[in-house]
Every structure is written in structure tokens, then in C-alpha cells.
C-alpha positions as CSV (number, residue, x, y, z in Angstrom):
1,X,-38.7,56.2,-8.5
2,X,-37.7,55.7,-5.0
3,X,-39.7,52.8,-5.0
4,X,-38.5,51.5,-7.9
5,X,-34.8,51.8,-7.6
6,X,-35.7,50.1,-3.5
7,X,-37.7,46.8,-5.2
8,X,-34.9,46.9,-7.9
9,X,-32.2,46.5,-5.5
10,X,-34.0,43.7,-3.7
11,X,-34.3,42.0,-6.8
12,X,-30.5,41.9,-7.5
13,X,-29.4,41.3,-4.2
14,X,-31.9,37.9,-4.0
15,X,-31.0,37.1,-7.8
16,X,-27.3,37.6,-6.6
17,X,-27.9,35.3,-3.2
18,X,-29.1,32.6,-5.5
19,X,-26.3,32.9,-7.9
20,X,-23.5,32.4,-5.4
21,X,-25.8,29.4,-3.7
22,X,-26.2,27.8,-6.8
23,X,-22.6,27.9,-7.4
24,X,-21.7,26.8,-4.1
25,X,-23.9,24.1,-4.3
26,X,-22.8,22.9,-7.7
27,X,-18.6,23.2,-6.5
28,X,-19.4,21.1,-3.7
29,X,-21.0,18.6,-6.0
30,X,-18.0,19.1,-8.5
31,X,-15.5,17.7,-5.3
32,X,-17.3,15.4,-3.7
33,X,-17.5,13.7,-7.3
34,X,-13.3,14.4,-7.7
35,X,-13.2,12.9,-4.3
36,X,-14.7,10.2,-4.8
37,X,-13.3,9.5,-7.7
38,X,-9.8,9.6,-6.0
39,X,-10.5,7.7,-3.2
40,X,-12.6,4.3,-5.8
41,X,-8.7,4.7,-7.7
42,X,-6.8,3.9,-4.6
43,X,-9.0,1.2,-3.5
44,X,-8.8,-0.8,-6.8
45,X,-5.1,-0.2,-7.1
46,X,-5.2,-1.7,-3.5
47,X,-7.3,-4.9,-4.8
48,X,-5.3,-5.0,-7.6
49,X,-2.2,-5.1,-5.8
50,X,-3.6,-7.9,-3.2
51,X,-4.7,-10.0,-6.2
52,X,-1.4,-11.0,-7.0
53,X,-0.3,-11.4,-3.3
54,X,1.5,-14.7,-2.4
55,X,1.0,-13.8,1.5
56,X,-0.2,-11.4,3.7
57,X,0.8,-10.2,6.7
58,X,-0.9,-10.0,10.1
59,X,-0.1,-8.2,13.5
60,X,1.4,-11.3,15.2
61,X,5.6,-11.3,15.7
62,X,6.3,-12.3,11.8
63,X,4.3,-8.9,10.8
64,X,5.7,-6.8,13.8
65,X,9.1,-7.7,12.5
66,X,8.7,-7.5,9.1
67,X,6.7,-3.7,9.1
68,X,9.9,-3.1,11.6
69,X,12.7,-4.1,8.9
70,X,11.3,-2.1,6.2
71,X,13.7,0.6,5.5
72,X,11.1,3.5,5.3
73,X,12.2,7.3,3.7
74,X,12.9,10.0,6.8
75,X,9.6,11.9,5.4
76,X,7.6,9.1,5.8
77,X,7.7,8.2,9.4
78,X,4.7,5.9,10.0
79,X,1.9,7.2,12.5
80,X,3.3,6.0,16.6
81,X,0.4,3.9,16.6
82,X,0.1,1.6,13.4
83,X,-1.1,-1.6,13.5
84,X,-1.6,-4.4,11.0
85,X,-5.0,-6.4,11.2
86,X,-5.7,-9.7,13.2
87,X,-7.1,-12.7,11.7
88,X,-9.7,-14.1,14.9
89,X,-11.9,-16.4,14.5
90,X,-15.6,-15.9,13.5
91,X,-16.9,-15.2,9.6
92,X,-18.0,-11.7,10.1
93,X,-16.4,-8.2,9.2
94,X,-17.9,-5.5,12.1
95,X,-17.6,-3.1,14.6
96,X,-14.9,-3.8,17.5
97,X,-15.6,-3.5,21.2
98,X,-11.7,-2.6,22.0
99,X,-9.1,-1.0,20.1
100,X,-6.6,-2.8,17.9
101,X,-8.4,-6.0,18.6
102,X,-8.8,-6.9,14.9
103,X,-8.6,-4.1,13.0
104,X,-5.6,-2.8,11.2
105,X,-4.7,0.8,10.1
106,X,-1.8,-0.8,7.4
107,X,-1.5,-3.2,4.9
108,X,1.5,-5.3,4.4
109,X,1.7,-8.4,1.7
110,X,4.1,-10.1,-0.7
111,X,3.1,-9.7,-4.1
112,X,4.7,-12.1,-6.7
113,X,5.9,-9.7,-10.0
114,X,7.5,-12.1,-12.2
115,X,9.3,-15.1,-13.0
116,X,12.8,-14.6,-14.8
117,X,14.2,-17.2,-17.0
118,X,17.8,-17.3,-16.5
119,X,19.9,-19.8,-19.3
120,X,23.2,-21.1,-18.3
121,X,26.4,-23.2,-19.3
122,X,29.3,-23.3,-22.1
123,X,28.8,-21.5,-25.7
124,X,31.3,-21.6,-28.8
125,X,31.2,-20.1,-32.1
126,X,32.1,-22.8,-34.5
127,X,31.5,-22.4,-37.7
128,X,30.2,-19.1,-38.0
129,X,27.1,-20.6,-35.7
130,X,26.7,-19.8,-32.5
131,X,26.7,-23.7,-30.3
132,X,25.1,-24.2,-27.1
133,X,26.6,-26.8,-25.0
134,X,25.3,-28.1,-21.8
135,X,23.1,-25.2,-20.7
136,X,20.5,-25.6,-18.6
137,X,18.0,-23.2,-17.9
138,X,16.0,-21.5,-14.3
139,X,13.4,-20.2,-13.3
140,X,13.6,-17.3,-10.3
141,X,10.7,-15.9,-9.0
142,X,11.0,-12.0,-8.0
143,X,8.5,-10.6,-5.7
144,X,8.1,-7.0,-4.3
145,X,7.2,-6.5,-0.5
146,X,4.1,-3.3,-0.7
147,X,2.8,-1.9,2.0
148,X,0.2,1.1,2.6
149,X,0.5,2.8,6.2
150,X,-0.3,6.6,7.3
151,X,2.4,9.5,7.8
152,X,1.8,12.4,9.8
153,X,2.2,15.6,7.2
154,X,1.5,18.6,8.4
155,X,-1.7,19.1,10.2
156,X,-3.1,16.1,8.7
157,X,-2.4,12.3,7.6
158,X,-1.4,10.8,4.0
159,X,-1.1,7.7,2.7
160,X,2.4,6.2,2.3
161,X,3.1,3.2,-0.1
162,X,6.1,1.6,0.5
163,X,7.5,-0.6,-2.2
164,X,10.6,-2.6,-1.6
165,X,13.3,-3.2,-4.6
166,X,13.2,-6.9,-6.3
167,X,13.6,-9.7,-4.0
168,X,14.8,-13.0,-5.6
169,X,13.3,-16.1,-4.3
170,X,16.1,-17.0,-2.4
171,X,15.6,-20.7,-1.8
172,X,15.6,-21.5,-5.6
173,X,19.0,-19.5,-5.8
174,X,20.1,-22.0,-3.4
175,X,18.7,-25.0,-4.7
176,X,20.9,-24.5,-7.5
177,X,23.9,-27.6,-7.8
178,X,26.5,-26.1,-10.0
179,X,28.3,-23.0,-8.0
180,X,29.5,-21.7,-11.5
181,X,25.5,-21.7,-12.7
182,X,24.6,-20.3,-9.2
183,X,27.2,-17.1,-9.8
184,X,25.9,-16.5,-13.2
185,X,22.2,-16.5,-12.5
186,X,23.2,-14.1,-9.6
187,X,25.1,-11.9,-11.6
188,X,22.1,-11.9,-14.1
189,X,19.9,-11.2,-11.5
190,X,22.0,-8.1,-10.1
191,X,22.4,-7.2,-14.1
192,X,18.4,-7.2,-14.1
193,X,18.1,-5.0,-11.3
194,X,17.2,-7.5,-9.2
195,X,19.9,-7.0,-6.1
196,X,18.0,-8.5,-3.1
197,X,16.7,-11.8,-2.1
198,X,14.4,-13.2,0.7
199,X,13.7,-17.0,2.5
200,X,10.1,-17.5,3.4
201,X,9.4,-19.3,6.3
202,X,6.0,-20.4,7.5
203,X,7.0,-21.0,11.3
204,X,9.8,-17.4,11.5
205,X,10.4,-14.2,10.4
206,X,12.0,-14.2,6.9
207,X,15.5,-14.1,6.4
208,X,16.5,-10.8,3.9
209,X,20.0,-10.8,1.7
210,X,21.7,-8.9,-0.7
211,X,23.2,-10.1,-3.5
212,X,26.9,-10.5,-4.5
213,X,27.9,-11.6,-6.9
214,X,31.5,-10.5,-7.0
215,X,31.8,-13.5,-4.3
216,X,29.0,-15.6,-5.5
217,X,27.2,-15.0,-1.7
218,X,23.7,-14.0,-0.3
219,X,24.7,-11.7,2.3
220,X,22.3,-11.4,5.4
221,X,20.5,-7.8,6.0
222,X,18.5,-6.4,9.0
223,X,16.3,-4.2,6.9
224,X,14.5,-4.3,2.8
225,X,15.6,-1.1,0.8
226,X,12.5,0.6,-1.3
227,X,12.8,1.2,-4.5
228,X,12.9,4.9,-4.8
229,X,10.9,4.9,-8.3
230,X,8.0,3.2,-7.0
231,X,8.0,4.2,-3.5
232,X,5.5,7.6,-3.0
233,X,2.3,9.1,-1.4
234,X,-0.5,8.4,-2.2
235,X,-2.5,12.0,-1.5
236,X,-1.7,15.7,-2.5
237,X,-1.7,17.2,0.2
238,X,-2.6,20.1,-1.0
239,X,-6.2,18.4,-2.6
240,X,-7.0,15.3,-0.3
241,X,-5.9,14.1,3.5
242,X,-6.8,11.3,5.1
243,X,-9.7,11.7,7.5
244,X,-8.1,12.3,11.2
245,X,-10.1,11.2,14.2
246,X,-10.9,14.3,15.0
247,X,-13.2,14.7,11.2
248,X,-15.6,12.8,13.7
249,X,-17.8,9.2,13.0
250,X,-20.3,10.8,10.9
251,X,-18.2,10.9,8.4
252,X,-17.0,7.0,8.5
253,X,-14.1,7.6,10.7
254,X,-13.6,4.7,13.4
255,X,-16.7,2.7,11.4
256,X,-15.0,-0.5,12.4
257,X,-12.4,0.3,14.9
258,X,-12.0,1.7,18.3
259,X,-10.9,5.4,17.9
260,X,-8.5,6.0,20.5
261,X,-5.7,9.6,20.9
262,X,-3.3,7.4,22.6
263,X,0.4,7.1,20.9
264,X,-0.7,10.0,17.4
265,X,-4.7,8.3,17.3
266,X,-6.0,5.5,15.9
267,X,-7.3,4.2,13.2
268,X,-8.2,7.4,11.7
269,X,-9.5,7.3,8.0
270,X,-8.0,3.6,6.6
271,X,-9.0,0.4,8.2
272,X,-7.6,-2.8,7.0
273,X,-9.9,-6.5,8.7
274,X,-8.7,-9.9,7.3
275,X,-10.1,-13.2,7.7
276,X,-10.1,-16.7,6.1
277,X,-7.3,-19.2,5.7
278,X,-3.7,-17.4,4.8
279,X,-4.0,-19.0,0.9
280,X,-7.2,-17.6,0.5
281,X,-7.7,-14.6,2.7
282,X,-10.6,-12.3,2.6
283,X,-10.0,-8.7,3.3
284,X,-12.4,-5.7,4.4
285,X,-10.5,-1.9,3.1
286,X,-12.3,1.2,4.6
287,X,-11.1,4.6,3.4
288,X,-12.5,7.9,4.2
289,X,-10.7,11.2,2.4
290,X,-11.5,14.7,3.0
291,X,-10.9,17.5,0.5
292,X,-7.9,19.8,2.1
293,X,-9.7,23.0,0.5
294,X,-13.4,21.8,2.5
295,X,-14.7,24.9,4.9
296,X,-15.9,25.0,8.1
297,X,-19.8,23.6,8.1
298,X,-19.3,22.5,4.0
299,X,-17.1,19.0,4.6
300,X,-16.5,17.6,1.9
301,X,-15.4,14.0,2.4
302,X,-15.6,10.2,0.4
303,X,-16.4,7.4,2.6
304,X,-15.8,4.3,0.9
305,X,-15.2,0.3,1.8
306,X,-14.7,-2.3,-0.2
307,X,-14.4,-5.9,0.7
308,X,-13.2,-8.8,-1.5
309,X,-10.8,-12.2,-1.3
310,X,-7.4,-11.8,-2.2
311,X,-6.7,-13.1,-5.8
312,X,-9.9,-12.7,-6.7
């Protein structure tokens, strides 16, 4: 009986072992497939988002300034050291030999969202039918600034996207002849939701304004509001982070940068390389996540890239 009862307990302790490493095994299978499936979502929303770019931004003194205007949320201070990428010369996305020389740990473009038809000029009710008289009609295109840069939360990073409110296409507001049709398609603009306005320039920084139409002017701004509905984080932080330096290279962080601790760390777990002309640019997105709940010795990370030309 002794005997017995000792091979017995054996038995249930191996059959028991098994069990719980079977289980183990098939949770981390279960989260590296969640994972994966979070960080393939935020990549095409990304793409998706860059398809219908008009322009985007590099680290030279238009980017600087612009990432520097935007009027970020106090609990989403970017990371000390973020960088847009460069666009150098060469064909060929890779590894770096010093840090920051190309590659970028943000993303900031101008997406186009839609063009708003705005009809103006005398109306009369004669005859129990409404008249139209004179009216001309415009076109203003509103775009939204986006951009994707990391915030220190807690003891590790998320993933910030910062959305700006609408931006009317300035130089077509100006462009129009009649001040009375100029103060009503503002005012249908502001009526729209549409309460800011921006002046592209090729050669400077863009000039940013806020509508008023009260006085039928474009006032000049120093910084672009977000749009609090759109604005957000991209992570729970609770499920998913943003793999730190310190998650090490074998799990994709620093694939194509230099890794360096200086000024919070950099690049961390989102890469951004750019190349190609600026009306047909061709971008490189690397994103490693790690799971928040992972144990010691049992990562469980998603190291993804994707690489495609913007519009396409």
C-alpha cells in the first residue's frame, strides 16, 4: 500500500506539472497572438492615416518648429529626446552607425480630411419660391495636423496621438474677392466646427490662425489646439507598453536606430525612416509592444515593421 499510495503521488504531481505547463504554454500563445494583433491595428491605422497625407514632416527647422507649436495635453509630455526622421540621400532603409542620424522616434504629417462647399450671395422669397441671386459657391479644404510620439507613463512608454482641431486652408480663405463672401464662408466655417486655419509654405514654417468671424479676420497663433475628441493614447497601460531600451535588441528594440540613455533614451520601441521625394515619400514604421502583465524569463513582446509609400 505504501508503495502504492508513493507511485500514486508521483503520478499526480507529474500529471499536475504538465497541466500547469500546458496552460502556461497555451496563455503565452493566447497573448502573443492579442499582441500582435494590437500592435498589426496600430500600424495600419498609421498607413492609413499617411495615405491621405498632403505632407510630411522631417527633423529639419520647419518640423522642429512645427512638433514645437503643437499644443500638447499636460499628461502627455513627449519623451526629452524625440526626434522626427531625416530624409538623406541613398535608396535603402537600414541600420544606423550614429544616433538620430536618420531615424525618427515620431511621426508628424498633414492629412487632408475634406473639402467643404460653402454657397454664398443674396436670397429672396418671392412668390412663395425661394430665389437665388448672384451666389457663388467655394470650395475650402480642411486638414488635420496628426502626429504619433512617446509619453513617459509610469514605469514605461505609451504611444500618444495628437490630433489638431480643423485647419481651414487658409490661402483659399484669402483668395476670396468679396469681403462680405469672405465673412460668410468664415462664419460657416466656425458654424462647422472648423475654427482654425493654416498657410503652407514650401521655403518657412507655416503660419497658424484662428478664426473670427465676429471681425471677419484670421488672427495669428503661436501654437495648434487638439481636438480633445480625437486626441488619446494609443496603449492601455495596464495590457501593452511600448518596448523601453532597456527590453534589450533581441526583442527588436534599436533594430534601426542607435539606442542611446541620454536626455529619457532613444528610440525605444517606435522607429519612423523616410525617404523619397516629399510628394511621394516612402516610409519604414517599426513597432515593438510588450504585454504589461509578461513575467520575468516569459516576455511576451510583438515586433513588427512595416514599410510602404505614402498614398499608397
Amino acid at each position: 500500500m505504501a508503495v502504492a499510495c508513493t507511485v500514486m503521488a508521483v503520478f499526480f504531481v507529474l500529471v499536475s506539472h504538465l497541466m500547469t505547463s500546458t496552460y502556461s504554454t497555451a496563455e503565452h500563445g493566447t497573448q502573443a497572438s492579442r499582441i500582435d494583433a494590437r500592435n498589426q491595428q496600430l500600424l495600419d491605422q498609421m498607413q492609413s492615416e499617411v495615405s491621405a497625407a498632403v505632407e510630411i514632416f522631417q527633423q529639419d527647422d520647419i518640423g522642429m518648429e512645427l512638433f514645437e507649436t503643437l499644443q500638447k495635453p499636460e499628461q502627455a509630455v513627449p519623451l526629452e529626446f524625440t526626434s522626427l526622421p531625416r530624409v538623406l540621400g541613398g535608396r535603402v532603409f537600414g541600420r544606423e552607425l550614429r544616433s538620430g542620424a536618420r531615424t525618427g522616434n515620431a511621426l508628424v504629417f498633414a492629412k487632408w480630411e475634406r473639402t467643404k462647399k460653402i454657397e454664398c450671395g443674396e436670397r429672396s422669397d418671392e412668390g412663395g419660391e425661394q430665389d437665388h441671386k448672384d451666389t457663388t459657391k467655394y470650395e475650402i479644404d480642411v486638414y488635420r495636423l496628426i502626429c504619433y510620439y512617446l509619453v513617459p507613463v509610469g514605469d514605461g512608454l505609451n504611444l500618444f496621438r495628437f490630433v489638431s482641431e480643423g485647419l481651414a486652408d487658409a490661402t483659399q480663405i484669402e483668395a476670396i474677392e468679396l469681403a462680405e463672401d469672405q465673412l460668410e464662408v468664415m462664419r460657416k466655417l466656425v458654424g462647422d466646427k472648423v475654427t482654425g486655419a493654416w498657410r503652407r509654405d514650401v521655403v518657412a514654417p507655416p503660419d497658424w490662425f484662428v478664426i473670427n468671424p465676429s471681425r471677419g479676420t484670421m488672427d495669428s497663433v503661436e501654437f495648434i489646439a487638439q481636438d480633445p475628441q480625437q486626441a488619446k493614447f494609443m496603449l492601455d497601460p495596464k495590457v501593452y507598453a511600448i518596448a523601453s531600451n532597456d527590453a534589450g535588441e533581441s526583442i527588436g528594440v534599436g533594430e534601426f536606430g542607435v539606442k542611446t540613455s541620454q536626455q529619457g533614451g532613444f528610440p525605444h520601441g517606435f522607429e519612423v525612416q523616410m525617404m523619397g521625394p516629399p510628394s511621394e515619400r516612402e516610409l519604414l514604421l517599426h513597432l515593438t509592444l510588450v504585454s504589461a502583465s509578461s513575467r520575468a524569463g516569459s516576455e511576451v513582446y510583438s515586433n513588427l515593421r512595416r514599410q510602404f509609400v505614402q498614398g499608397r
